[in-house]
Residue frames as qw, qx, qy, qz and C-alpha x, y, z in Angstrom:
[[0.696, 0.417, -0.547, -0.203, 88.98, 112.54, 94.83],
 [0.648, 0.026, -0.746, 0.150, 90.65, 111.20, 97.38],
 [0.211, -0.896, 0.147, -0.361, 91.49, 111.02, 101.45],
 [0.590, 0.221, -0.694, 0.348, 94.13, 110.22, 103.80],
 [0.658, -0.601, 0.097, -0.443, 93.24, 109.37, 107.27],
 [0.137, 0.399, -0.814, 0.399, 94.92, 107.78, 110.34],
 [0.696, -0.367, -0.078, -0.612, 93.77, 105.11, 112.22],
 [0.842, -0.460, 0.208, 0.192, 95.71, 103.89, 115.08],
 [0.454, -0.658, 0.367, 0.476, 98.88, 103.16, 114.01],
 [0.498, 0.104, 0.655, 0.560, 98.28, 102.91, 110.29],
 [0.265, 0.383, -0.142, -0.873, 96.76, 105.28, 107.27],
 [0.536, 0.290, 0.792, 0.031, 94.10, 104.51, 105.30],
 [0.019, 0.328, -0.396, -0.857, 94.07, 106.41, 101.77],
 [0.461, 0.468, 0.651, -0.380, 90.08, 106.42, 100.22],
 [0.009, 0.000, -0.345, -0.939, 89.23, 106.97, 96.89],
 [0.197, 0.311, 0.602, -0.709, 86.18, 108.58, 97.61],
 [0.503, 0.332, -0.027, -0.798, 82.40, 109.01, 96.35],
 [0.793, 0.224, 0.501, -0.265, 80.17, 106.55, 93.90],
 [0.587, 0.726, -0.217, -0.286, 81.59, 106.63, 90.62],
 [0.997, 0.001, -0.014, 0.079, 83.89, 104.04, 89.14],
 [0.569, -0.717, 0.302, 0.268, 86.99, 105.80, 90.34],
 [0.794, 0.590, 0.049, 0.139, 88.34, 106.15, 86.78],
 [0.542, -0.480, 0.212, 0.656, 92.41, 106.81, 86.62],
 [0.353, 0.862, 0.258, 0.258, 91.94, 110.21, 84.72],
 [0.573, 0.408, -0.240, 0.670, 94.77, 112.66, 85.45],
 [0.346, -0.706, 0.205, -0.583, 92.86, 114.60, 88.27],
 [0.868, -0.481, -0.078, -0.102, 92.46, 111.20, 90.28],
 [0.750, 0.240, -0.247, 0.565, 96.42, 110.40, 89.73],
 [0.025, 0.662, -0.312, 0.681, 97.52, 113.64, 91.15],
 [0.768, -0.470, 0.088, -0.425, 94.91, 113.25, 94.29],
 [0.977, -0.032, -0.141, 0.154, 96.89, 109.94, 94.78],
 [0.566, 0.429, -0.304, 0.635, 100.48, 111.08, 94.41],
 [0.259, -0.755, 0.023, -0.602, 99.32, 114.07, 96.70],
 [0.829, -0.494, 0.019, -0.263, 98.52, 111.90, 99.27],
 [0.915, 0.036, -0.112, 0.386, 101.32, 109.57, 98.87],
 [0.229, 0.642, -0.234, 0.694, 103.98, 113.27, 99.28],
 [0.390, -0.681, 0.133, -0.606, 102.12, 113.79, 102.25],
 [0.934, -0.184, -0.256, -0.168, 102.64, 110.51, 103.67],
 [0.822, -0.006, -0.196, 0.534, 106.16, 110.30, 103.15],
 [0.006, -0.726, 0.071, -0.684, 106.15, 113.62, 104.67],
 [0.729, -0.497, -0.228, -0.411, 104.94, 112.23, 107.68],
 [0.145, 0.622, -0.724, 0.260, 107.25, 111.70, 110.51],
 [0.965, -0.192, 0.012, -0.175, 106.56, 107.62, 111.49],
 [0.373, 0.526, -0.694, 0.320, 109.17, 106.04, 113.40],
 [0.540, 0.016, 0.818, 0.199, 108.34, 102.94, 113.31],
 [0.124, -0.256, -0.702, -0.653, 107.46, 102.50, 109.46],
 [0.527, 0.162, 0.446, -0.705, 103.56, 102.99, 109.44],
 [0.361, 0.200, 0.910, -0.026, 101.32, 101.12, 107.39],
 [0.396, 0.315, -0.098, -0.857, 99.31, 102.22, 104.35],
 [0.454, 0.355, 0.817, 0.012, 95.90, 100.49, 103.31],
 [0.167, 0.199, -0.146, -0.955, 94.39, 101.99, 100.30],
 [0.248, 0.452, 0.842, -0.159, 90.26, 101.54, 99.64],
 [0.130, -0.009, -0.342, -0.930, 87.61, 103.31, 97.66],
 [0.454, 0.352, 0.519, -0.633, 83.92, 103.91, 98.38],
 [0.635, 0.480, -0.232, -0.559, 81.09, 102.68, 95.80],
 [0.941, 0.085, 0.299, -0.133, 81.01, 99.63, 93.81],
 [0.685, 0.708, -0.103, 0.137, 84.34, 99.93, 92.26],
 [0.567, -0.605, 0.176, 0.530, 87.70, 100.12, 93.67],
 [0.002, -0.703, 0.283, 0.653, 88.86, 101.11, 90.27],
 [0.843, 0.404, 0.353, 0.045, 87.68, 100.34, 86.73],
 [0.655, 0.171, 0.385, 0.628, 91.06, 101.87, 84.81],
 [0.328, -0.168, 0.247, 0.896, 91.74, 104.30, 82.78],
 [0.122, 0.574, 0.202, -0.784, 89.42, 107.47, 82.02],
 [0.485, 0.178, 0.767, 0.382, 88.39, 106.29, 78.66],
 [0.188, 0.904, 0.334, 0.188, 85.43, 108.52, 77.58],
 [0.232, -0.857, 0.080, 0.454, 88.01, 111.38, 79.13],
 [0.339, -0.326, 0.636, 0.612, 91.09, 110.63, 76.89],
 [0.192, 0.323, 0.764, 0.524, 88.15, 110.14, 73.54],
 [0.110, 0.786, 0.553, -0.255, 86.09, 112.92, 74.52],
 [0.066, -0.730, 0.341, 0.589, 87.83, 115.15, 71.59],
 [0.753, 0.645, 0.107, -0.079, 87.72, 114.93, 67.87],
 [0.355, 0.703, -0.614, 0.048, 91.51, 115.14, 67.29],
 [0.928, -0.090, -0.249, 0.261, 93.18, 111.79, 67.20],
 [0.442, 0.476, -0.441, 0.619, 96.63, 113.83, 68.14],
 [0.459, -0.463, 0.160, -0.741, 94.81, 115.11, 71.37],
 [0.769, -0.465, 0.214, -0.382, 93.52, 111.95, 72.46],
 [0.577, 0.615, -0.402, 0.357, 97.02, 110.39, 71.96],
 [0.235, 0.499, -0.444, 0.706, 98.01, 112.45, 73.89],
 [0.543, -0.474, 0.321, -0.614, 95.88, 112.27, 76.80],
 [0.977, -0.138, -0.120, 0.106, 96.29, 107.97, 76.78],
 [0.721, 0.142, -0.503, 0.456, 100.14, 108.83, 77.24],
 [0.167, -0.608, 0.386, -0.673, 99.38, 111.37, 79.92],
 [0.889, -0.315, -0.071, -0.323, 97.03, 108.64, 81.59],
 [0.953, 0.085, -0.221, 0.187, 99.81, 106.26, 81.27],
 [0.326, 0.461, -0.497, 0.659, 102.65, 108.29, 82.62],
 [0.538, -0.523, 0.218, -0.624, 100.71, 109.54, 85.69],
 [0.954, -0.262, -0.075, -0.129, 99.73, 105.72, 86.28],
 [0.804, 0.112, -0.331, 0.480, 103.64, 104.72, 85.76],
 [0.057, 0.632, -0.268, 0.725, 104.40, 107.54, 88.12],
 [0.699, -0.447, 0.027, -0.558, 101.95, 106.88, 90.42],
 [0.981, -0.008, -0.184, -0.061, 103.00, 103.04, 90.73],
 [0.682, 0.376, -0.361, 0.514, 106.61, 103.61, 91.00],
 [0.381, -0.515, 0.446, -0.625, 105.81, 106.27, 94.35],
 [0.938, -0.304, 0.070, -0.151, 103.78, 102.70, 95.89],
 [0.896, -0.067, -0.309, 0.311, 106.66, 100.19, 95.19],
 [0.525, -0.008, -0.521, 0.674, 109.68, 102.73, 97.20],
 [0.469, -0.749, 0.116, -0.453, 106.98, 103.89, 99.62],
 [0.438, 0.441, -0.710, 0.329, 108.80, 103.66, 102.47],
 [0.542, -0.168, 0.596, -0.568, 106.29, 101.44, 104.59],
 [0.089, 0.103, 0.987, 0.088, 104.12, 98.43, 104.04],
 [0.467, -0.043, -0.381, -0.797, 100.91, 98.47, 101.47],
 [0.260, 0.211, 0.915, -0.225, 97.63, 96.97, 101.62],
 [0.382, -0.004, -0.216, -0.899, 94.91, 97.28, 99.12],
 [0.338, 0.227, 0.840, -0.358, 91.56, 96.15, 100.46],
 [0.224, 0.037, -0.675, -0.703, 89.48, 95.85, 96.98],
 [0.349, 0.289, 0.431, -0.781, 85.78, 97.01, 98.17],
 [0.774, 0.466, 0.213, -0.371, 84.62, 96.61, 94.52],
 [0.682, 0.715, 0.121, 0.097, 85.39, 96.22, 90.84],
 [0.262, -0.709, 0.478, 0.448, 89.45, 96.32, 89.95],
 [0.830, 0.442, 0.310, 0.144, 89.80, 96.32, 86.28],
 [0.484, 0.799, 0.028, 0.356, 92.53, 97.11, 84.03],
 [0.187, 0.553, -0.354, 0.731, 94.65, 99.99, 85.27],
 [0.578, -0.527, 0.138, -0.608, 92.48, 99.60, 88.20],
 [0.953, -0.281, -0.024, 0.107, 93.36, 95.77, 89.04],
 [0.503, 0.671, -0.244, 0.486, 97.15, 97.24, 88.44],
 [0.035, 0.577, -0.403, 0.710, 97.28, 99.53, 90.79],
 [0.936, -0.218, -0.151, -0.232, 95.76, 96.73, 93.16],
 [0.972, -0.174, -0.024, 0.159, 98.04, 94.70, 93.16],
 [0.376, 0.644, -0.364, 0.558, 101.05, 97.22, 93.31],
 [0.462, -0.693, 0.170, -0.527, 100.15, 96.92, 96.58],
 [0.324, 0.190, -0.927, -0.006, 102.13, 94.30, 98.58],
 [0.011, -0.112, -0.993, 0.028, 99.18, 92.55, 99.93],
 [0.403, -0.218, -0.548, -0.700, 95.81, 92.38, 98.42],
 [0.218, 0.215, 0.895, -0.324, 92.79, 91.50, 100.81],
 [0.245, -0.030, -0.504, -0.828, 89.31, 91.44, 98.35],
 [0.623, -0.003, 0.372, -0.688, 85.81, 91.45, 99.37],
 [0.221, 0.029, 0.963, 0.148, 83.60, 88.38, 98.90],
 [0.209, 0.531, 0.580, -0.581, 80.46, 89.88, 98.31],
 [0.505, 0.844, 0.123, -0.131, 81.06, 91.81, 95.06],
 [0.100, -0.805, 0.484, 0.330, 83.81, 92.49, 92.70],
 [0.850, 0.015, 0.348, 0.395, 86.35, 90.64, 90.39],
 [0.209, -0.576, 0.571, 0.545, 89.97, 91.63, 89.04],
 [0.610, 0.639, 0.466, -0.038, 89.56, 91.78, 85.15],
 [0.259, -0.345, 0.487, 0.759, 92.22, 92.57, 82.60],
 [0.533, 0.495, 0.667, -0.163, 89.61, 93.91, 80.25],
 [0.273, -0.401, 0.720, 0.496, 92.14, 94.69, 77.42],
 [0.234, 0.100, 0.867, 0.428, 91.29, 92.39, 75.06],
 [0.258, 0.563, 0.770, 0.151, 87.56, 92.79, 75.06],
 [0.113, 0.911, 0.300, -0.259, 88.08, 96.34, 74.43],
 [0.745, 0.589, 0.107, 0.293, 90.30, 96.38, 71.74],
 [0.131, 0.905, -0.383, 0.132, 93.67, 97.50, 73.41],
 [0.852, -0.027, -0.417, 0.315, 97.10, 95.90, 74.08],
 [0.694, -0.658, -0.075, 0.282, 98.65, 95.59, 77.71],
 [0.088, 0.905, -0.382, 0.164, 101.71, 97.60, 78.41],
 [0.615, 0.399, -0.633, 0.247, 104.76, 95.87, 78.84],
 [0.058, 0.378, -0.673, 0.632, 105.20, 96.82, 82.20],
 [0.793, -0.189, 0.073, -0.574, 101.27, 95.53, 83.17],
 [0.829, 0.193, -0.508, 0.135, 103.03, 91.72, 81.94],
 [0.470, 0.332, -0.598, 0.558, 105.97, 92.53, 84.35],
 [0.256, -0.336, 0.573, -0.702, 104.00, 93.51, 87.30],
 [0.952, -0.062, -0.034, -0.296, 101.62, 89.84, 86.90],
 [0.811, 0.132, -0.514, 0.245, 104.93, 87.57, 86.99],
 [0.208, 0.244, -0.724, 0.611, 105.74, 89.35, 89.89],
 [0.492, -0.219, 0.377, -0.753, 102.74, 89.12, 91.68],
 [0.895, 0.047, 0.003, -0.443, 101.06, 86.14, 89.92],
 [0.445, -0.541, 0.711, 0.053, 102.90, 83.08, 90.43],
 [0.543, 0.427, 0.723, 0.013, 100.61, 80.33, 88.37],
 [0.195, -0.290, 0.499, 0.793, 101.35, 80.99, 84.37],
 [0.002, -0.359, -0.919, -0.160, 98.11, 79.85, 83.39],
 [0.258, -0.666, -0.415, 0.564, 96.41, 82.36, 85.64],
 [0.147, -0.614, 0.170, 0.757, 98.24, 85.12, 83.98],
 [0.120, 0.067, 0.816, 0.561, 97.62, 83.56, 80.46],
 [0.065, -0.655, -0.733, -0.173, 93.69, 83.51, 81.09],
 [0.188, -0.680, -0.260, 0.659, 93.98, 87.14, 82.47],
 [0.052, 0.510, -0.322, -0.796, 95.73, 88.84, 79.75],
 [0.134, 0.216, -0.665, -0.702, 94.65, 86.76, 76.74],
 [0.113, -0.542, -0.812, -0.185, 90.91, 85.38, 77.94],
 [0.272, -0.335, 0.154, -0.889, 90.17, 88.66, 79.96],
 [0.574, -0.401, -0.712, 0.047, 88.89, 86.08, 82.54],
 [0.362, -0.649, 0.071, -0.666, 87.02, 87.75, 85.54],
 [0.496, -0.015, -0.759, 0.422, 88.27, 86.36, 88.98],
 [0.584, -0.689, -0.234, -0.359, 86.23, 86.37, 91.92],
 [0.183, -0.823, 0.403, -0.356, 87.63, 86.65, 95.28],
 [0.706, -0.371, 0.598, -0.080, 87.79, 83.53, 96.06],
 [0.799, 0.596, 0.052, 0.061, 88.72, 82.76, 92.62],
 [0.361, 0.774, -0.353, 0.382, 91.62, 84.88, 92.84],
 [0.603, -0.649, 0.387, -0.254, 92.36, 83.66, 96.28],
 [0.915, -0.105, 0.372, 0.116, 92.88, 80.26, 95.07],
 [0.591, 0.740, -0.033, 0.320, 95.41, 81.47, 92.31],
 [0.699, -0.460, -0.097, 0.539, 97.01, 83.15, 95.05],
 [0.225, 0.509, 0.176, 0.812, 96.75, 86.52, 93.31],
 [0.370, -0.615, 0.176, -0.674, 94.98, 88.16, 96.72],
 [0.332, 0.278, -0.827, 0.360, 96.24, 87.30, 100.22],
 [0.023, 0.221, 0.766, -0.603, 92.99, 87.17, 101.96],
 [0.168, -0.514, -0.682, -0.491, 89.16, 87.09, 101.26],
 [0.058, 0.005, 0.469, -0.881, 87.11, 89.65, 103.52],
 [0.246, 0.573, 0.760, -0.185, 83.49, 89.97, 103.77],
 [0.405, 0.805, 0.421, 0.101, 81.89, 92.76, 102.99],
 [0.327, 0.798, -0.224, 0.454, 83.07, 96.47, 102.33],
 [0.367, -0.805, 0.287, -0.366, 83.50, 97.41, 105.77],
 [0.786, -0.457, 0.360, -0.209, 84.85, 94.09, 106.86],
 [0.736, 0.298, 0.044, 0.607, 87.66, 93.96, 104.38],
 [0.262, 0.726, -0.141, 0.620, 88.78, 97.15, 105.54],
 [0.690, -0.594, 0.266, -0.316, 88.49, 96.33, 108.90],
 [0.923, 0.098, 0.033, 0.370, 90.95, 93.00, 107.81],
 [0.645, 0.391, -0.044, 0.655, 93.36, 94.99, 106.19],
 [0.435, -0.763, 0.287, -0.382, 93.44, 97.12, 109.57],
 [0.797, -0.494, 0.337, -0.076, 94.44, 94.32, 111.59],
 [0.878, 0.035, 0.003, 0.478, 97.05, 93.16, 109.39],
 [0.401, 0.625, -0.199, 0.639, 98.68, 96.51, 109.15],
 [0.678, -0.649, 0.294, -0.180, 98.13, 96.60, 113.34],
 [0.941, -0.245, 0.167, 0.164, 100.23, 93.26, 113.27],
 [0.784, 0.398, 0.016, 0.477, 102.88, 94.69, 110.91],
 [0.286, -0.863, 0.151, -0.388, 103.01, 97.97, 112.68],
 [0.754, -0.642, 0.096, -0.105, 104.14, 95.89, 115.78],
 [0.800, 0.064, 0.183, 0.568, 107.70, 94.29, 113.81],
 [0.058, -0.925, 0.079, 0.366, 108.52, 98.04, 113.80],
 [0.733, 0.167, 0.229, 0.618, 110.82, 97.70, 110.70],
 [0.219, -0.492, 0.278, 0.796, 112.55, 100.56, 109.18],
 [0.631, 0.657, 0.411, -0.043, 110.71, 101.90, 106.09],
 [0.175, 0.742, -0.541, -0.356, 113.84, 102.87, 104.30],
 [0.226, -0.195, 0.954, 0.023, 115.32, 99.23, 104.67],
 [0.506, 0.417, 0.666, -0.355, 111.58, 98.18, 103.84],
 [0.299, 0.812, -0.156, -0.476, 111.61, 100.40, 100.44],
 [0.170, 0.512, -0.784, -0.305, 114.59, 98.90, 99.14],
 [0.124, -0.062, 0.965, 0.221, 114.37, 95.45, 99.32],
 [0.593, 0.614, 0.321, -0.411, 110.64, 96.23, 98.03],
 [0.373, 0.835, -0.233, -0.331, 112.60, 97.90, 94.87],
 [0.183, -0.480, 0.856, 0.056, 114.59, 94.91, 94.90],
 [0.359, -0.049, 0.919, 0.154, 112.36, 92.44, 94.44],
 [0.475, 0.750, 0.398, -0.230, 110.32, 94.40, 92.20],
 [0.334, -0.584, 0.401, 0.622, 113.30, 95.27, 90.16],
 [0.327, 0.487, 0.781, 0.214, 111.58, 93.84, 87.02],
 [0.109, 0.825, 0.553, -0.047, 108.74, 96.28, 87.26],
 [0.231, -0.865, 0.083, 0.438, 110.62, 99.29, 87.89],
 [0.129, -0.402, 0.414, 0.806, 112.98, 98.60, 84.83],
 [0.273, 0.498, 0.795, 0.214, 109.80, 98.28, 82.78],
 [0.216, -0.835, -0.198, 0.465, 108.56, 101.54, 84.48],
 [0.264, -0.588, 0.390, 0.658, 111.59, 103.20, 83.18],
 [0.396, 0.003, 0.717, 0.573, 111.79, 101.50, 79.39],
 [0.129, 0.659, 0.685, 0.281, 108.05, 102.25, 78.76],
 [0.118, -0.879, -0.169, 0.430, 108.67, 106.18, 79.96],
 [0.360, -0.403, 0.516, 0.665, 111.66, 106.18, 77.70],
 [0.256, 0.335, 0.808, 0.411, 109.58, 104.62, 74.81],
 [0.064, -0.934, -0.338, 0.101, 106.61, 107.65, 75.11],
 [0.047, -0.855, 0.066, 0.512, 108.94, 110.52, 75.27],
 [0.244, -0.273, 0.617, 0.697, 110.71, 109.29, 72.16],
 [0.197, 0.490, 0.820, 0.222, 107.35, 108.27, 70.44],
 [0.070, -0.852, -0.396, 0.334, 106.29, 111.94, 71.75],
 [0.058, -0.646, 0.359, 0.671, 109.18, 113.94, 70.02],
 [0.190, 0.081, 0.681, 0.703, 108.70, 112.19, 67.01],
 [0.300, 0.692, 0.656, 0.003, 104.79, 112.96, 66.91],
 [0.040, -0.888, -0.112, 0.444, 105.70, 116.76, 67.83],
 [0.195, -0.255, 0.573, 0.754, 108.28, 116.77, 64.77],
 [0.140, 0.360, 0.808, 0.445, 105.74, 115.61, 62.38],
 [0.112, 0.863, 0.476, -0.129, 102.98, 118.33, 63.31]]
């Protein structure tokens, strides 16, 4: 599903193979996994994590046909709040890793998939193929609170965010560049991942502390994180009541 690999003085975490890299509960794990192992990892200086993903997709969202492949509505319910925990799990490991992100966005980042993008603190996105796509609306669900909270922090330009969530506008890279929603435009695959190498070389070199680095991450994501929380809170209460009623 996935891999972690070193390379020089940073990691580069793959989600691997051709497929559209769907965020189904196996891929989550695979992710987390990786992310355990990381902060296992004894790096002093911080190190540097880039994450990428083979294929024309960096990630189209959430596992749809998984979570609806079942005739009980209660069932597939249930599998959108597993989807959704995992993801809010998943997200909450990125913001107090305790180094400096990069997601280099190879293909296609919709949904859950432009999300977890841009959890990353800095975003470099091929030019060649792709666009970031909140694609919601045209598919007949509504954003999660905490999706809102993690665009004001990332997206500066209200407009922007407006035509994301409520036109499902598709942003090219160089679209989204000029928004100032991704911090750099690469070429192709290989040569956006080969970018978002050399910045995590240059950050590498300010040897910060990835504790110190963590926090004031968790700081100025503080927003997101008490979304995070509210919308876990909201699910487990929404969850005991279902499990009374059966």
């Amino acid at each position: 599903m996935c891999t972690l690999e070193k390379r020089g003085n940073v990691y580069i975490l793959t989600l691997t193979g051709n497929d559209e890299h769907r965020l189904n509960p196996t891929l989550l794990d695979s992710i987390r996994s990786a992310l355990r192992r990381l902060r296992s990892e004894p790096t002093s200086p911080s190190s540097v994590l880039i994450t990428t993903a083979h294929g024309k997709f960096f990630s189209n969202g959430y596992d749809l046909s998984w979570a609806r492949s079942t005739t009980s509505q209660s069932i597939t319910s249930s599998r959108y709040r597993m989807m959704s925990s995992k993801l809010r799990g998943l997200i909450s490991d990125l913001i107090s890793l305790p180094m400096p992100t990069i997601a280099a966005i190879t293909g296609h980042a919709s949904a859950g998939g432009m999300v977890f993008a841009l959890s990353h603190d800095y975003v470099i996105m091929r030019r060649d193929r792709g666009f970031l796509y909140m694609s919601e609306l045209d598919i007949g669900l509504v954003v999660p609170a905490w999706f809102v909270a993690l665009l004001e922090c990332k997206i500066g330009n209200p407009k922007a965010r407006r035509d994301m969530v409520l036109k499902a506008a598709k942003l090219t890279a160089e679209m989204a560049a000029g928004n100032g929603i991704v911090d750099m435009v690469g070429g192709n695959a290989e040569e956006t991942v080969e970018a978002a190498v050399r910045l995590g070389e240059e950050m590498f070199k300010r040897k910060w502390d990835g504790q110190v680095y963590a926090k004031n991450r968790m700081v100025v994501m503080g927003k997101v994180l008490d979304k995070l929380e509210f919308d876990e809170t909201v699910e487990e209460e929404n969850g005991k009541g279902n499990r009374s009623k059966l």
